[in-house]
C-alpha positions as CSV (number, residue, x, y, z in Angstrom):
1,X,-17.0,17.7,-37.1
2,X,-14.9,17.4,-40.5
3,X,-12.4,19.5,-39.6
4,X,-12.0,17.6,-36.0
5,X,-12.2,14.1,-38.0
6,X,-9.5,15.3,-40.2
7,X,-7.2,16.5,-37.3
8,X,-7.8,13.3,-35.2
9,X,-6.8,11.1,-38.6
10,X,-3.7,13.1,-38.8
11,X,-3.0,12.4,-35.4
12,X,-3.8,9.0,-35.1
13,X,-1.4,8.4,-38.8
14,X,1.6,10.8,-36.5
15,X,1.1,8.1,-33.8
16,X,1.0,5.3,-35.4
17,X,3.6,5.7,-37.7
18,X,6.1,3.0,-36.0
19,X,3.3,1.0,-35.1
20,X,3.9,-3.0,-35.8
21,X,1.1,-4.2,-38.2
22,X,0.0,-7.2,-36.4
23,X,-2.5,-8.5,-38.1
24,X,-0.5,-8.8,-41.3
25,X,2.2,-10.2,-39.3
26,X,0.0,-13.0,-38.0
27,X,-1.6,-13.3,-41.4
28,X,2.1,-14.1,-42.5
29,X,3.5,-16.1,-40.0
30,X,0.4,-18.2,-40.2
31,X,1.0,-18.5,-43.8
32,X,4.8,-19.3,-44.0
33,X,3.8,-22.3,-41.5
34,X,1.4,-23.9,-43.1
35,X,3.3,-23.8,-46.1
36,X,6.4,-25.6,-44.3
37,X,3.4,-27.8,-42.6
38,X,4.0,-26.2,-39.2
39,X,1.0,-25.1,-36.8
40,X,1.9,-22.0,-35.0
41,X,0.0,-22.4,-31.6
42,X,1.4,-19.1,-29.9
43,X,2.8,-16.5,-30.9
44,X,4.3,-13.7,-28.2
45,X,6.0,-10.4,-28.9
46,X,8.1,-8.2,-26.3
47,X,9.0,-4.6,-27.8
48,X,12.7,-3.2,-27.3
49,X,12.6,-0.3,-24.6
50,X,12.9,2.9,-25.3
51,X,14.3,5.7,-23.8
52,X,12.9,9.4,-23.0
53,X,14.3,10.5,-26.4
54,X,12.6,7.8,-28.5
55,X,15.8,5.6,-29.2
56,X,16.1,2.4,-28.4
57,X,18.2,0.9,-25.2
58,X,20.0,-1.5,-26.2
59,X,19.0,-5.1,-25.1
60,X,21.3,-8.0,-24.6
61,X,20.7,-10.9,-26.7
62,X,22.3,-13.5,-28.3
63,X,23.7,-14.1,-32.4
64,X,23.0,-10.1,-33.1
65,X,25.2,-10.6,-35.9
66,X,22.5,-12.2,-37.9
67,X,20.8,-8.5,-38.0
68,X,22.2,-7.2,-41.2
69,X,24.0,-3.9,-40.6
70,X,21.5,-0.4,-40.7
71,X,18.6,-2.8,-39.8
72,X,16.9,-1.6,-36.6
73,X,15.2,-4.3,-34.5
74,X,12.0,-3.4,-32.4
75,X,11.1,-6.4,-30.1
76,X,11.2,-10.1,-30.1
77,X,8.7,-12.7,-31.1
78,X,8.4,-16.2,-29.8
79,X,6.9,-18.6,-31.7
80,X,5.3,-21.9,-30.4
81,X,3.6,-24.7,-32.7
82,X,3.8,-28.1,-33.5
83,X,5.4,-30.2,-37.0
84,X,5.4,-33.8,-37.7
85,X,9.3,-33.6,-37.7
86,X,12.3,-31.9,-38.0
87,X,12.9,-31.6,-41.8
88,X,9.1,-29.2,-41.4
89,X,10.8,-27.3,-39.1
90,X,13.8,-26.5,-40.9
91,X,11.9,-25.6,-43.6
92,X,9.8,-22.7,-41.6
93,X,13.1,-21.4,-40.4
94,X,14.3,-21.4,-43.8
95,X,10.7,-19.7,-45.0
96,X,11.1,-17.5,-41.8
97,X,14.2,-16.0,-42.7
98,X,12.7,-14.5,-45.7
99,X,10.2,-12.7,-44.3
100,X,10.9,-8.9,-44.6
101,X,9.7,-8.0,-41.2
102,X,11.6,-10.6,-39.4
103,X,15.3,-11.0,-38.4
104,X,16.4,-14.3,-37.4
105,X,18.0,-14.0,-34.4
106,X,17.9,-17.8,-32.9
C-alpha cells in the first residue's frame, strides 16, 4: 500500500506540475483589493489551448506587448467587483501589476 501511495504521489506531483494554484491566487487577488478598497465579486479564468504536443496555440488578444519578453501566458482572468471610485480602482491595477503571477494585459 506504501509503495502504491508513493507511486500515485509521484504521479499526481508529474501531473500537476503546470497546474495554476488557485487558491493562492484567490487568496491574492482578494488581498491586493482590499488593500486598494476594491471588492472582487467574480473572478473567471479561461486557459490558453493547447495543442497535441503540449504547446500553446496562440490566441489573439489585445496589448500582448505588455507580456514582458520569455514570459509565457497560460489563460485569462476576468475580474468583476465593485470600488467607491475611480482613484480605488487605479490603485488595484497599479497593486495588480505587481503581482508575479499576473500579466496585465487590459
Amino acid at each position: 500500500m506504501q509503495t502504491q501511495t508513493e507511486t500515485l504521489d509521484k504521479q499526481l506531483k508529474t501531473v500537476m506540475a503546470d497546474d495554476l494554484p488557485w487558491a493562492a491566487l484567490l487568496k491574492t487577488l482578494n488581498a491586493t483589493a482590499t488593500s486598494a478598497g476594491v471588492l472582487l465579486t467574480s473572478v473567471a479564468g479561461t486557459l490558453t489551448a493547447v495543442a497535441a504536443d503540449g504547446s500553446a496555440i496562440a490566441a489573439t488578444t489585445t496589448n500582448s506587448s505588455r507580456v514582458p519578453p520569455g514570459v509565457t501566458t497560460i489563460g485569462t482572468l476576468t475580474l468583476t467587483g465593485t470600488a467607491p471610485d475611480k482613484p480605488s480602482v487605479a490603485a488595484f491595477v497599479v497593486k495588480l501589476g505587481k503581482v508575479k503571477a499576473v500579466a496585465n494585459r487590459i
